[in-house]
N, CA, C and O atoms as a Tripos MOL2 file, in Angstrom:
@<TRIPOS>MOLECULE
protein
  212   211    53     0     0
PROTEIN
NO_CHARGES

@<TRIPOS>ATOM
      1 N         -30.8120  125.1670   27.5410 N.3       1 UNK1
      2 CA        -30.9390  124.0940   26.5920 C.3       1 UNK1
      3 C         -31.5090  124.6720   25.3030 C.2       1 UNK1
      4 O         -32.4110  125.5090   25.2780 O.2       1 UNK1
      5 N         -30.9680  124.2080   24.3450 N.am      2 UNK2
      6 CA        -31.6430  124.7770   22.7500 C.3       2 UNK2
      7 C         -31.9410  123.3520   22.1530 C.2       2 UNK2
      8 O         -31.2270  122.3810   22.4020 O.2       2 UNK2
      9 N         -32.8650  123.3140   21.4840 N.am      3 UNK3
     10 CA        -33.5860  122.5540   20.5890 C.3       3 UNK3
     11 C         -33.0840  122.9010   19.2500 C.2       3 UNK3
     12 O         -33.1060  124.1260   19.1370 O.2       3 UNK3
     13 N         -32.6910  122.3890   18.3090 N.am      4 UNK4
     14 CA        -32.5590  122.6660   16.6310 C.3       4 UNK4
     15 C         -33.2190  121.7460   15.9770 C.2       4 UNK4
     16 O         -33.1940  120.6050   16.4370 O.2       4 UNK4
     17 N         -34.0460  122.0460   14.6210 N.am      5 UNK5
     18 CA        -34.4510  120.7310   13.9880 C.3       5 UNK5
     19 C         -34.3080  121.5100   12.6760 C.2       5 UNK5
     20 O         -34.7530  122.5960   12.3060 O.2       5 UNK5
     21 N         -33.2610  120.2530   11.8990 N.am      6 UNK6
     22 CA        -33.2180  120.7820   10.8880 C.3       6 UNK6
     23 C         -33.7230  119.8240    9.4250 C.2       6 UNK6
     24 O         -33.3690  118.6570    9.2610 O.2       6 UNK6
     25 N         -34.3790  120.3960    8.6950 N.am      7 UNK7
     26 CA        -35.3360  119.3740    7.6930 C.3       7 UNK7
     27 C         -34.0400  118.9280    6.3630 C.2       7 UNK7
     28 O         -33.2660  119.8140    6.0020 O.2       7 UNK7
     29 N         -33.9750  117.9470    5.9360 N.am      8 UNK8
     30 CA        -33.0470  117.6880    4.6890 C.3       8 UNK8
     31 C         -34.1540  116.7730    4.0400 C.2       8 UNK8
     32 O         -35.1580  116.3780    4.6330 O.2       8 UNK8
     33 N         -33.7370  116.4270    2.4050 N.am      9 UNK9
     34 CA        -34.3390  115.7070    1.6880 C.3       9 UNK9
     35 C         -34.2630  114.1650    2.3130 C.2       9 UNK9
     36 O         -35.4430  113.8270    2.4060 O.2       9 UNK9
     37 N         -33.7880  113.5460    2.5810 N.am     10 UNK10
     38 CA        -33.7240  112.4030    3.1640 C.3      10 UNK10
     39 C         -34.0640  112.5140    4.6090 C.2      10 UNK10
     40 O         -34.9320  111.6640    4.8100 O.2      10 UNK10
     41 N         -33.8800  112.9570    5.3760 N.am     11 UNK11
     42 CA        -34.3290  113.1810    7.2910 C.3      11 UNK11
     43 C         -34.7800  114.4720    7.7220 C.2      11 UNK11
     44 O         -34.8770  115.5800    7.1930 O.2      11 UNK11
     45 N         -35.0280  113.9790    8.8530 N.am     12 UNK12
     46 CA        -35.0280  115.2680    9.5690 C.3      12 UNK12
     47 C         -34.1640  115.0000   11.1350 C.2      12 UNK12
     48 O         -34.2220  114.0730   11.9430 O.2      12 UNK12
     49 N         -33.4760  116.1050   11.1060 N.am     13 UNK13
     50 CA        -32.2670  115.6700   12.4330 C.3      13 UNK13
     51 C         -32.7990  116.8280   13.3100 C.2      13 UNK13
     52 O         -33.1840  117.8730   12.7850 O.2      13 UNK13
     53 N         -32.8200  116.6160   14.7990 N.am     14 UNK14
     54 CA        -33.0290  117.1970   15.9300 C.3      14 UNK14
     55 C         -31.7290  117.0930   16.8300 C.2      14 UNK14
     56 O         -31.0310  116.0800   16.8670 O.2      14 UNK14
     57 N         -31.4800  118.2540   17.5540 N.am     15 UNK15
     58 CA        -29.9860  118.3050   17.8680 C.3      15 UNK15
     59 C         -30.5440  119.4300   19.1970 C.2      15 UNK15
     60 O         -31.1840  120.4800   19.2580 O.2      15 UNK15
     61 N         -29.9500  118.6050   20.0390 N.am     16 UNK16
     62 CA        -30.4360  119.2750   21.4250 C.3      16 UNK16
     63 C         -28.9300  119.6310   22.0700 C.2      16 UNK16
     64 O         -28.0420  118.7810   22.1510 O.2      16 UNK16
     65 N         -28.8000  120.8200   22.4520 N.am     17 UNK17
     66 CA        -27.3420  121.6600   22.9960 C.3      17 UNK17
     67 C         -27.5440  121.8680   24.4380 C.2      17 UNK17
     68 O         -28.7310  122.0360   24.7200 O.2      17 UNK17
     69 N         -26.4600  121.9190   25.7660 N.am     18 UNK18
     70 CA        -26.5680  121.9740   26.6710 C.3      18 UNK18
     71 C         -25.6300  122.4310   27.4240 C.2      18 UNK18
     72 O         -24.7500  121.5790   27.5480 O.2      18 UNK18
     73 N         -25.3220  123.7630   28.2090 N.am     19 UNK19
     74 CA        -23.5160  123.4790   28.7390 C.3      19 UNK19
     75 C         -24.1380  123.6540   29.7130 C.2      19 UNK19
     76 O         -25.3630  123.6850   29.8270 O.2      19 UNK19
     77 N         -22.7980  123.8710   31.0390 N.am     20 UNK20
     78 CA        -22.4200  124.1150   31.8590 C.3      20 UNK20
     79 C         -21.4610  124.3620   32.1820 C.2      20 UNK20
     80 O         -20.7500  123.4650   31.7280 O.2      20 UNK20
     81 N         -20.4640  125.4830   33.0710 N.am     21 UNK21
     82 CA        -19.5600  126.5580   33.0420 C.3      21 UNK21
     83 C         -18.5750  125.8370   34.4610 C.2      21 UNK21
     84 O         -18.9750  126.2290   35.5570 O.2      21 UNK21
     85 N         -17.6290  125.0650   34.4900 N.am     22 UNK22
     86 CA        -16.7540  123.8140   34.8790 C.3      22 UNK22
     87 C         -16.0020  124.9890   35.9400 C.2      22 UNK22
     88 O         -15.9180  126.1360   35.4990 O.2      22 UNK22
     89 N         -15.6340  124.7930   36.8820 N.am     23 UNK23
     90 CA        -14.4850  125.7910   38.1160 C.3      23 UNK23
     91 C         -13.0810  126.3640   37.2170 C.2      23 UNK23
     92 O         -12.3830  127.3620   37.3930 O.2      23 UNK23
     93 N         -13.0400  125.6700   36.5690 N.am     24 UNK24
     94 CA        -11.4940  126.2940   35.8020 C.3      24 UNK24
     95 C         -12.3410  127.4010   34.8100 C.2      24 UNK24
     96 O         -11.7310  128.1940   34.0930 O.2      24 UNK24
     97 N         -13.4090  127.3580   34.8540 N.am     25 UNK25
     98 CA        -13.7860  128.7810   33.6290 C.3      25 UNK25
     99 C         -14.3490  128.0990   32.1250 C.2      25 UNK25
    100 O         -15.1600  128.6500   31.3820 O.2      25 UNK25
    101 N         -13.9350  127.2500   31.9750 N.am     26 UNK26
    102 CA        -14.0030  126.4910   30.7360 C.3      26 UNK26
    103 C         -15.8970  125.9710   30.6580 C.2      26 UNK26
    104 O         -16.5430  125.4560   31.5700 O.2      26 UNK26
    105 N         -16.2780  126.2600   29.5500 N.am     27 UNK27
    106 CA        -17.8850  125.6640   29.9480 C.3      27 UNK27
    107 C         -17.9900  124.1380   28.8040 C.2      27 UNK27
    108 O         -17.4980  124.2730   27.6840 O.2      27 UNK27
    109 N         -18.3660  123.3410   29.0210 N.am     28 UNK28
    110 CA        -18.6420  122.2640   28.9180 C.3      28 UNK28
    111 C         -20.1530  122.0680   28.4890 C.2      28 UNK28
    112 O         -21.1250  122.0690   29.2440 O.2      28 UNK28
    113 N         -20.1400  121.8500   26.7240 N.am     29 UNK29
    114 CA        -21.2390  122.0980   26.3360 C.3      29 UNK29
    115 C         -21.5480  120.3900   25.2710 C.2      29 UNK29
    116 O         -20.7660  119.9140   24.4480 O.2      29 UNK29
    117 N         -22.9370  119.8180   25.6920 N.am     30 UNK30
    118 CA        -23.1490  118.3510   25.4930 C.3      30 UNK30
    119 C         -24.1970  118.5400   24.3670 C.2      30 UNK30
    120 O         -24.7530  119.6300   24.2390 O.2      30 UNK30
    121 N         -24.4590  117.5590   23.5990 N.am     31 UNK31
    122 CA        -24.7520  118.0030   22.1960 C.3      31 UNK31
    123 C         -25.4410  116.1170   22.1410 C.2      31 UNK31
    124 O         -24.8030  115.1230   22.4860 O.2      31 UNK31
    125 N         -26.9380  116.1530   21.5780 N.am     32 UNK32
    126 CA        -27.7460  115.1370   21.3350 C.3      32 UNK32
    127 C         -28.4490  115.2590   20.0900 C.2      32 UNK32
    128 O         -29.3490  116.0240   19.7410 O.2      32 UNK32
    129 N         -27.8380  114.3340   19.4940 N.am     33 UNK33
    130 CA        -28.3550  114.5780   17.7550 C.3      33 UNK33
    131 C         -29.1960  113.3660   17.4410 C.2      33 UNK33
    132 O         -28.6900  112.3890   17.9930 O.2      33 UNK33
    133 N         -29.8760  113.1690   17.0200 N.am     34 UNK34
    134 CA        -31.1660  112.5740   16.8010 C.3      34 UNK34
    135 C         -32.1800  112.8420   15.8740 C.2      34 UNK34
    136 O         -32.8050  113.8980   15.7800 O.2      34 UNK34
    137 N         -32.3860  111.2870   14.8260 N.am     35 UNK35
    138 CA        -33.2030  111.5780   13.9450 C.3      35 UNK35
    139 C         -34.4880  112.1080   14.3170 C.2      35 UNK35
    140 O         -34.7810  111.8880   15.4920 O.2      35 UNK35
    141 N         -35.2610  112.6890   13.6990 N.am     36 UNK36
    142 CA        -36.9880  112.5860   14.1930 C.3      36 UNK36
    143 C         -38.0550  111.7600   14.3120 C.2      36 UNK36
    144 O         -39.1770  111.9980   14.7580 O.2      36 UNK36
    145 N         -37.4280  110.4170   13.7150 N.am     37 UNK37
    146 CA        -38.2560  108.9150   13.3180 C.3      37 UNK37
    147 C         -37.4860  108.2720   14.4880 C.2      37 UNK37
    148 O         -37.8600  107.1710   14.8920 O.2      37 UNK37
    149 N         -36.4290  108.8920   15.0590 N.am     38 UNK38
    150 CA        -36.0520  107.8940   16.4290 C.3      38 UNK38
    151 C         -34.9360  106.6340   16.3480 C.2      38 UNK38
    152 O         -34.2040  106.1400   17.2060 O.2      38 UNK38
    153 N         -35.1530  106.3290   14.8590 N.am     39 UNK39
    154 CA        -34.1030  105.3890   14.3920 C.3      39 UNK39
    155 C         -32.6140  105.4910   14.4400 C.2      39 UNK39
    156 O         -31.9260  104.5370   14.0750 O.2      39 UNK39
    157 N         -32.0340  106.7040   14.9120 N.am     40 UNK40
    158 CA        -30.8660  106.7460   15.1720 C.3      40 UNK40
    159 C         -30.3220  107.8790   15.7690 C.2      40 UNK40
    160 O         -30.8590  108.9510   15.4910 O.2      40 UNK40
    161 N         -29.2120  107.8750   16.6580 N.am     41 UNK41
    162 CA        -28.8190  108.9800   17.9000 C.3      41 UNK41
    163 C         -27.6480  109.3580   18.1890 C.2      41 UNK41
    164 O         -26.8260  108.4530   18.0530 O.2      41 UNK41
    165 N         -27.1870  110.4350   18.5730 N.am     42 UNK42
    166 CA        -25.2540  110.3830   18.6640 C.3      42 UNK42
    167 C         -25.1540  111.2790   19.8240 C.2      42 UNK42
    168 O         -25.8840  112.2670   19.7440 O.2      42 UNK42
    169 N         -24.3500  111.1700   21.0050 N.am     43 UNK43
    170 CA        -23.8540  112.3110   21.6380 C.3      43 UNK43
    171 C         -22.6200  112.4070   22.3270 C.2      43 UNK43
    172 O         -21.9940  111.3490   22.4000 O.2      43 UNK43
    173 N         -21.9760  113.6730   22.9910 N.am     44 UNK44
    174 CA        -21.2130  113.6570   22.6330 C.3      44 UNK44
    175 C         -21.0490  115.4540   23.3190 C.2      44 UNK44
    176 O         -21.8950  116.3480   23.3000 O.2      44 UNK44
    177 N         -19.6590  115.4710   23.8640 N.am     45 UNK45
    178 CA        -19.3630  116.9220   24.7250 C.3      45 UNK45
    179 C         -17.9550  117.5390   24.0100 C.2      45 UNK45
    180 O         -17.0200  116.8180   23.6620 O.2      45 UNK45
    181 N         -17.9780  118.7370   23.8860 N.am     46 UNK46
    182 CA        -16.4050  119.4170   24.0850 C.3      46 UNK46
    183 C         -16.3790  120.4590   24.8450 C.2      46 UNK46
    184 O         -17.4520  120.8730   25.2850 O.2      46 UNK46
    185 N         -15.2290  121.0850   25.1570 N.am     47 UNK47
    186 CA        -14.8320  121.9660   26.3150 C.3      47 UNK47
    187 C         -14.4540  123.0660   25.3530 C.2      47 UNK47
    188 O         -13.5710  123.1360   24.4980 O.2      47 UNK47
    189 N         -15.6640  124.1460   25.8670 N.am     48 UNK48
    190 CA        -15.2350  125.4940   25.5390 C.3      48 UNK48
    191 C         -14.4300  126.5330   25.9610 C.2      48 UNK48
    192 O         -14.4460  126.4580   27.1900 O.2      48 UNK48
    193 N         -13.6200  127.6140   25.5690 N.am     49 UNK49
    194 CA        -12.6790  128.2520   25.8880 C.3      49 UNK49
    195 C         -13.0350  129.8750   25.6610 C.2      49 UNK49
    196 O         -12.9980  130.4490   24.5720 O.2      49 UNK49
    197 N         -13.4800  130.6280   27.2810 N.am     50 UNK50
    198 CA        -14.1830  131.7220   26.6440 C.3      50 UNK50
    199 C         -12.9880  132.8170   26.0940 C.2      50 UNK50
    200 O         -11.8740  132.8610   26.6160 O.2      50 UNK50
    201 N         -13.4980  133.8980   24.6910 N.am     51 UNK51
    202 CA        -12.8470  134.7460   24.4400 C.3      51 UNK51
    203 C         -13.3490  135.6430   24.4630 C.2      51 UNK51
    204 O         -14.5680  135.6770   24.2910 O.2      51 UNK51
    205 N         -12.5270  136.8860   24.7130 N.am     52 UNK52
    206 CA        -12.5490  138.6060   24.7580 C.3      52 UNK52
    207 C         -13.3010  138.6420   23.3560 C.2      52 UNK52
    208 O         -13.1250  137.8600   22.4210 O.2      52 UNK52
    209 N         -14.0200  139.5250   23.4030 N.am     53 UNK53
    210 CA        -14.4050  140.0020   22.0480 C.3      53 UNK53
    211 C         -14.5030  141.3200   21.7580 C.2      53 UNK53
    212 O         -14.8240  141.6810   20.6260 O.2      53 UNK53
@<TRIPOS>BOND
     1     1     2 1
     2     2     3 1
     3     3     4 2
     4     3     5 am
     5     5     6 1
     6     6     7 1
     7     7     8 2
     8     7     9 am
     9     9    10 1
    10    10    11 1
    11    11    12 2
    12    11    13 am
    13    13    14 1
    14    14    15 1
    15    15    16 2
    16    15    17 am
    17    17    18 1
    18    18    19 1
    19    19    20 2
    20    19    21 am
    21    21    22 1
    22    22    23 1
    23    23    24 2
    24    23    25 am
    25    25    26 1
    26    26    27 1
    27    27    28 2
    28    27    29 am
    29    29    30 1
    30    30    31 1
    31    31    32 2
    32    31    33 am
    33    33    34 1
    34    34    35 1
    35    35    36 2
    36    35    37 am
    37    37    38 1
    38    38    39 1
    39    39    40 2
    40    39    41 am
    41    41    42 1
    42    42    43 1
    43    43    44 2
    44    43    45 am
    45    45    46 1
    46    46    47 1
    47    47    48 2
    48    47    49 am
    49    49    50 1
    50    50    51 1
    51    51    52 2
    52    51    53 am
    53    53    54 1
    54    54    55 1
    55    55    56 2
    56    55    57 am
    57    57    58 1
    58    58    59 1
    59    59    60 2
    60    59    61 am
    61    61    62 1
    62    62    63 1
    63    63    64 2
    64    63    65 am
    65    65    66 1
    66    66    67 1
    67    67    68 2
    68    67    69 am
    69    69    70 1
    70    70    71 1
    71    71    72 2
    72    71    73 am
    73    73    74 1
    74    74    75 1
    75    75    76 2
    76    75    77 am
    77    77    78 1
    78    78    79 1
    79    79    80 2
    80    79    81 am
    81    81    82 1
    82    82    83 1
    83    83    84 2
    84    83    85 am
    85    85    86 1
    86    86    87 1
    87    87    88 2
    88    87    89 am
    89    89    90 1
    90    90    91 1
    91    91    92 2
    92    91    93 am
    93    93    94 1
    94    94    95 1
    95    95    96 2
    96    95    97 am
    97    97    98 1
    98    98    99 1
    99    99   100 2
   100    99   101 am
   101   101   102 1
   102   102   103 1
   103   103   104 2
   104   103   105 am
   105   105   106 1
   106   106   107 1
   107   107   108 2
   108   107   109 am
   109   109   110 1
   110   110   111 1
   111   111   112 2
   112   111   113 am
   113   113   114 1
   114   114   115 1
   115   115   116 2
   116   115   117 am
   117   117   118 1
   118   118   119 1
   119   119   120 2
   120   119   121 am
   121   121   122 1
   122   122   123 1
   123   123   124 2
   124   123   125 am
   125   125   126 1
   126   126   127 1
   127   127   128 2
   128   127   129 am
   129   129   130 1
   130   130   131 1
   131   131   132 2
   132   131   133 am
   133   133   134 1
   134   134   135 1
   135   135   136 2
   136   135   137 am
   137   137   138 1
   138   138   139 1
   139   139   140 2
   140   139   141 am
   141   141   142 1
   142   142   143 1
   143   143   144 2
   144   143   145 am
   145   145   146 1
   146   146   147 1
   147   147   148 2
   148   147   149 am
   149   149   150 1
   150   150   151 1
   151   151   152 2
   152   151   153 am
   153   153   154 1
   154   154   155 1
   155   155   156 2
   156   155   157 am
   157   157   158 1
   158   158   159 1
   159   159   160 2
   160   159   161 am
   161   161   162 1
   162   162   163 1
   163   163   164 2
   164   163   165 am
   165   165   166 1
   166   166   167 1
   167   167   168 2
   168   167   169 am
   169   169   170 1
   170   170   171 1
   171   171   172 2
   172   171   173 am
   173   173   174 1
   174   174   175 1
   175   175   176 2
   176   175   177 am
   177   177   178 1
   178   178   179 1
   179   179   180 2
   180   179   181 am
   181   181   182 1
   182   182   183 1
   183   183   184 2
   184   183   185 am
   185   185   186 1
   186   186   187 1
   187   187   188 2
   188   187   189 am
   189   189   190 1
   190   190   191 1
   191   191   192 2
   192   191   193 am
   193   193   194 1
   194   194   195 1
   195   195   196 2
   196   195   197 am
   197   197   198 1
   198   198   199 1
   199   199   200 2
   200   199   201 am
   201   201   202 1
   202   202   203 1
   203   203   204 2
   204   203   205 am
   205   205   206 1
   206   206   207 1
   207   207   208 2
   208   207   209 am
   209   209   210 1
   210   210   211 1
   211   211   212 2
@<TRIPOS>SUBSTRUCTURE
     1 UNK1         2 RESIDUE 1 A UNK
     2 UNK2         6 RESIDUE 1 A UNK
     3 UNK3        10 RESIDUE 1 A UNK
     4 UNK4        14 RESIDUE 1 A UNK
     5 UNK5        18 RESIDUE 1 A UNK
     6 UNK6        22 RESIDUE 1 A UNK
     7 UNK7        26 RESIDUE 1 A UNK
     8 UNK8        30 RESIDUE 1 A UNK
     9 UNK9        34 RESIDUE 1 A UNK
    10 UNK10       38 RESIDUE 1 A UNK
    11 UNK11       42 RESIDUE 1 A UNK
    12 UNK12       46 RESIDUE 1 A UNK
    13 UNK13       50 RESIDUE 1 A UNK
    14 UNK14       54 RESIDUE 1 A UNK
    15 UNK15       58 RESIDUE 1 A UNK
    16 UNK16       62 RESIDUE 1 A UNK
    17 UNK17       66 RESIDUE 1 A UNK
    18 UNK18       70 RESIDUE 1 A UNK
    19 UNK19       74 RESIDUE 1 A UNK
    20 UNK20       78 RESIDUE 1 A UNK
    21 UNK21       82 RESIDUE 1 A UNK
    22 UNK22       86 RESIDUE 1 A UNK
    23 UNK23       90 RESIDUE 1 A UNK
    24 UNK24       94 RESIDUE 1 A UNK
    25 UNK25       98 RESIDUE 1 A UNK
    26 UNK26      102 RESIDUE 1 A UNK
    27 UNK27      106 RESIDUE 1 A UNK
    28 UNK28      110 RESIDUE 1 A UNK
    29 UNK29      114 RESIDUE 1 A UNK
    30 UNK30      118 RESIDUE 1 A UNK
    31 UNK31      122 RESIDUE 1 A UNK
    32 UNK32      126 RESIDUE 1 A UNK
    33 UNK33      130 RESIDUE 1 A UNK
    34 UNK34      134 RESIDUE 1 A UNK
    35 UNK35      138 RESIDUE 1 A UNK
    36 UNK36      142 RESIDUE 1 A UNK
    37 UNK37      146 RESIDUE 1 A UNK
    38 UNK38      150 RESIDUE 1 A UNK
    39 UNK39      154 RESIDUE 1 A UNK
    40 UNK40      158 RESIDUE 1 A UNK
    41 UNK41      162 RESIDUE 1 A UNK
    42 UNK42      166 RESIDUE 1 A UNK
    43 UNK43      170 RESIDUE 1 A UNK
    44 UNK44      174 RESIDUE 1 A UNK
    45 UNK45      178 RESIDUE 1 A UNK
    46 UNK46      182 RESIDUE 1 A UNK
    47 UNK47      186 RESIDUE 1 A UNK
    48 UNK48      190 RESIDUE 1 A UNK
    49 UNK49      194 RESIDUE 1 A UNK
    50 UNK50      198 RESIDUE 1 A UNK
    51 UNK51      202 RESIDUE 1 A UNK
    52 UNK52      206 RESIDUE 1 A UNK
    53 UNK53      210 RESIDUE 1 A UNK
């Protein structure tokens, strides 16, 4: 799990990241964005696709 908080002139947004690695290989990573005053929240997943590098 990662924590981010990032400060802007108007808010401050906190954004919490999370995967987990699904039987087909694909990892599945969930994402919680959230003001720091609590007043408002979004979340929300996509499916990752690992590459060679």
């Amino acid at each position: 799990m990662l924590w981010v908080l990032f400060k802007t002139n108007r808010m401050d947004v906190k954004i919490r990241l999370s995967s987990k690695r699904l039987d087909s290989g694909r990892r599945q990573v969930h994402s919680h964005v959230r003001t720091k005053a609590g007043d408002s929240s979004w979340y929300g997943y996509t499916l990752a696709e690992p590459q060679d590098t």
